[in-house]
Backbone as ProteinMPNN parsed JSONL, in Angstrom:
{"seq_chain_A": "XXXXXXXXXXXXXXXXXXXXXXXXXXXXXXXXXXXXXXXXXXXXXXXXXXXXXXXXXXXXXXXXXXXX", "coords_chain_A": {"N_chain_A": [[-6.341, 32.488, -24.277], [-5.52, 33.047, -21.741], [-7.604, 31.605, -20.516], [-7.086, 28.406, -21.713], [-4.246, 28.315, -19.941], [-5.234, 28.374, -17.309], [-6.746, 26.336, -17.315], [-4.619, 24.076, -18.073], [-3.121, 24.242, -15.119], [-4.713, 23.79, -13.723], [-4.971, 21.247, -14.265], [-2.668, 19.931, -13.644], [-1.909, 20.615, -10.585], [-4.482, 18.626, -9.833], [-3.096, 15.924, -10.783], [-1.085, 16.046, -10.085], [-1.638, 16.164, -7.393], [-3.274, 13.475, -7.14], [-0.876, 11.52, -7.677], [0.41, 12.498, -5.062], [-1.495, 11.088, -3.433], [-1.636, 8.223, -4.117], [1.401, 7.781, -3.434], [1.048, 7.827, -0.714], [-0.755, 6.032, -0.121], [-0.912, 2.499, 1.096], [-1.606, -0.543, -0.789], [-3.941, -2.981, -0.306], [-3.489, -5.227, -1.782], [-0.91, -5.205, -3.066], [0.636, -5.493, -0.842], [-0.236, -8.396, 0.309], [0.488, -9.776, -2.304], [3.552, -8.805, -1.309], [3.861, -10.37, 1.405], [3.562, -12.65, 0.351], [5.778, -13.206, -0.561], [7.664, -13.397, 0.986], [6.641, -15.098, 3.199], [7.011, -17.508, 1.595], [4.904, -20.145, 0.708], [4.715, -20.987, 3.293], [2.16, -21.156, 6.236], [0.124, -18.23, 7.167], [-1.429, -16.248, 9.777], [-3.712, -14.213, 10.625], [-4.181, -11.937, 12.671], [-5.091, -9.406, 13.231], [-6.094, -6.808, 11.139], [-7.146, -3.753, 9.348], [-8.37, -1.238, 7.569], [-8.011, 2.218, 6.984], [-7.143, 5.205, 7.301], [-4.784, 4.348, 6.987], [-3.175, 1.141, 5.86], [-3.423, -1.484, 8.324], [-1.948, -4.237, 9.53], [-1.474, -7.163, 11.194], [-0.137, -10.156, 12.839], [0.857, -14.208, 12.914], [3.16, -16.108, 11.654], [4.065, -19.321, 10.942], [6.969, -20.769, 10.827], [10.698, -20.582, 9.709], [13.131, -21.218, 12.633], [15.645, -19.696, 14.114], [18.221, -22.108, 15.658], [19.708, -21.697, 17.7]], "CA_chain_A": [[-5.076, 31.944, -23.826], [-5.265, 32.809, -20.312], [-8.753, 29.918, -19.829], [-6.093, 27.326, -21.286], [-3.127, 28.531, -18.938], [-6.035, 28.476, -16.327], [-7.011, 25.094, -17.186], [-3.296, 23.672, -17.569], [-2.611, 24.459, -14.018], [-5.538, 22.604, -12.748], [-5.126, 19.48, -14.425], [-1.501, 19.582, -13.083], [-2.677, 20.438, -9.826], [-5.171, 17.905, -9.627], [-2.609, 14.791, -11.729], [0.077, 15.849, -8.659], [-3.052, 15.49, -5.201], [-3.96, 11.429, -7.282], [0.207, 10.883, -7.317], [0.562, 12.187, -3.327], [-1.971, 10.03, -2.257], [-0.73, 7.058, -4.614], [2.643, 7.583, -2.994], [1.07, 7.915, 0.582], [-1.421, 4.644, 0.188], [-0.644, 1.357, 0.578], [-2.6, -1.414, -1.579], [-3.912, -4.039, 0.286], [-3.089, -6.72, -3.116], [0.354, -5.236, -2.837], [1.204, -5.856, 0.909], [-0.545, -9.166, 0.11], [1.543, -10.132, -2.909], [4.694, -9.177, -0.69], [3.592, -11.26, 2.176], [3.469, -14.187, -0.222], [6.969, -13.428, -1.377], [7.845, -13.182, 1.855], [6.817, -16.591, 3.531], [6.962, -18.595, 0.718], [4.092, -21.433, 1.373], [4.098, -21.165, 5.217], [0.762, -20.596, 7.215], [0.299, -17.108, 8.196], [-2.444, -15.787, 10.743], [-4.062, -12.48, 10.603], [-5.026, -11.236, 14.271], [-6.084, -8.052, 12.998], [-6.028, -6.246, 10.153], [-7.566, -2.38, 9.427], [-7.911, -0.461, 6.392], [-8.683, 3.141, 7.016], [-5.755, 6.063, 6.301], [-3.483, 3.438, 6.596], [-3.189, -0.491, 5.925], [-2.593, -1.663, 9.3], [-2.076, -5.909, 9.707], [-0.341, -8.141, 12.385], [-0.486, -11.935, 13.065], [1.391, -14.378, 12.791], [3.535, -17.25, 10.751], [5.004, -20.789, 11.182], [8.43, -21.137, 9.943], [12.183, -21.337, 9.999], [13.678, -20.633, 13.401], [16.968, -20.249, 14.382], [18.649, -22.882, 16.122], [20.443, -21.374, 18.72]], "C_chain_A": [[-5.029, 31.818, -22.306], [-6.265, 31.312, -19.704], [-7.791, 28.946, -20.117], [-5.473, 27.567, -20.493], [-3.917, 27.809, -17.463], [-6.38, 26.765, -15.851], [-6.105, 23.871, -16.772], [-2.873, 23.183, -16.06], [-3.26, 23.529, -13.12], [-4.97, 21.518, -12.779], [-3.835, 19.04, -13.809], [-1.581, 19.595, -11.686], [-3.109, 19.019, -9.084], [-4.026, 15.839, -9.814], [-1.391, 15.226, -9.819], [-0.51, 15.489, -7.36], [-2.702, 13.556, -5.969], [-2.726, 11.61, -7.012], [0.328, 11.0, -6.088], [-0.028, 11.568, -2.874], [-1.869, 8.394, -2.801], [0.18, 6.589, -3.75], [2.117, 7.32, -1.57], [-0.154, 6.965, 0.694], [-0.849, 3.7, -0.002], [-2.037, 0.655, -0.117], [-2.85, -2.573, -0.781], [-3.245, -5.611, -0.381], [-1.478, -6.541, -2.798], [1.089, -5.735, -1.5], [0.655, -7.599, 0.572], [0.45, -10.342, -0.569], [3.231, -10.34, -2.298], [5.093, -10.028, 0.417], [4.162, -12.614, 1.643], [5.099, -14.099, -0.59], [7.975, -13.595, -0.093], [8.322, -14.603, 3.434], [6.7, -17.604, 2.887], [6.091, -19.958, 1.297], [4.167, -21.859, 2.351], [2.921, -20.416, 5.753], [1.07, -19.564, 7.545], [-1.249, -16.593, 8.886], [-2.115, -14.303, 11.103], [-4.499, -12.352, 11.732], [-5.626, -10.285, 13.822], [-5.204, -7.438, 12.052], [-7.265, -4.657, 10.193], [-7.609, -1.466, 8.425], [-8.907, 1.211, 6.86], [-7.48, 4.203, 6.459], [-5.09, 5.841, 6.388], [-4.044, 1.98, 6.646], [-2.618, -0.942, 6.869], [-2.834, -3.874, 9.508], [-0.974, -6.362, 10.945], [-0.66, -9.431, 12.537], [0.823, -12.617, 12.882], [2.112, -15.338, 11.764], [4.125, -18.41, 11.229], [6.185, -20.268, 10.139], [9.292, -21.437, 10.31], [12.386, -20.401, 11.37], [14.744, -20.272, 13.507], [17.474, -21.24, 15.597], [19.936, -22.599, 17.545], [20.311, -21.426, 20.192]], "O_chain_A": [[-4.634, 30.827, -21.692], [-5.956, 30.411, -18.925], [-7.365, 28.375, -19.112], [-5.983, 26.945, -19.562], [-3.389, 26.973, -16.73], [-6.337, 26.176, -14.77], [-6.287, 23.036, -15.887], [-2.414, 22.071, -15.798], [-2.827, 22.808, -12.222], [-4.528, 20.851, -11.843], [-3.768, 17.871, -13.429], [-1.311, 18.477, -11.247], [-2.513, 18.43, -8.183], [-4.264, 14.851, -9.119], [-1.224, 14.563, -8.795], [-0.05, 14.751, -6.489], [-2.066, 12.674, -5.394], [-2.72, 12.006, -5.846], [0.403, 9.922, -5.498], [0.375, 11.121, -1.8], [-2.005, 7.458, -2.013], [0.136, 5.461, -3.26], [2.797, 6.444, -1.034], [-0.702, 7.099, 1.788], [-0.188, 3.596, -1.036], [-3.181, 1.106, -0.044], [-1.847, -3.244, -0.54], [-2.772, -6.61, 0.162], [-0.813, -7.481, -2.364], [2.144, -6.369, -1.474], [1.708, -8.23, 0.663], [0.989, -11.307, -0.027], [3.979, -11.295, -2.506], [6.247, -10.43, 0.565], [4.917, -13.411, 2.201], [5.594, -15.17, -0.938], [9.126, -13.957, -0.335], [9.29, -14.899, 4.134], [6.315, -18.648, 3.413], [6.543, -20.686, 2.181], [3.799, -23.007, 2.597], [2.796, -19.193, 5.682], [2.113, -19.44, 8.187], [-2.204, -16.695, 8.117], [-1.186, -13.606, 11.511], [-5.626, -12.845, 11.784], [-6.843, -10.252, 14.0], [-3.973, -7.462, 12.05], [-8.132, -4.605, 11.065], [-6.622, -0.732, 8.446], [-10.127, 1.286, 7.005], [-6.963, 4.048, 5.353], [-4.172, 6.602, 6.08], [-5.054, 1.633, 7.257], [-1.392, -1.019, 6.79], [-3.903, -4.481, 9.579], [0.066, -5.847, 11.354], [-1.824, -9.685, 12.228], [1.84, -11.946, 12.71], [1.44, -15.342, 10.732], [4.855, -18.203, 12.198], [6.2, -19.625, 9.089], [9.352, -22.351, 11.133], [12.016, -19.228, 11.423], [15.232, -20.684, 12.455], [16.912, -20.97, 16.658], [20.762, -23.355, 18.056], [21.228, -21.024, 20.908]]}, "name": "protein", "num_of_chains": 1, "seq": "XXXXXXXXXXXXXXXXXXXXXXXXXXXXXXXXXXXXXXXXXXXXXXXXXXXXXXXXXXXXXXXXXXXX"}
């Protein structure tokens, strides 16, 4: 009884580290996908982009201005 208990603990453990670093990565497809939802079929330009312990991007887009 106690090796299951023992085991239990791990796998919970281990199932809670994959969700914190789930929660604390971004996806590059996802940032991607929201981009697109984002500028709806306007040009955008990547200056730089970076994937290491974070997804870092910047550049720019054509679009709507304001008129002021």
């Amino acid at each position: 009884m106690e090796a299951f208990l023992k085991d239990q603990s791990l796998a919970v453990a281990k199932s809670e580290a994959i969700a914190e670093l789930r929660r604390t990565k971004r996806n590059p497809r996802l940032f991607l996908s929201e981009l697109a939802g984002v500028v709806r079929d306007r040009p955008v330009i990547f200056t730089r982009a970076s994937l290491g312990d974070e997804f870092l991007v910047s550049g720019l887009t054509v679009g709507e201005a304001s008129n002021t």
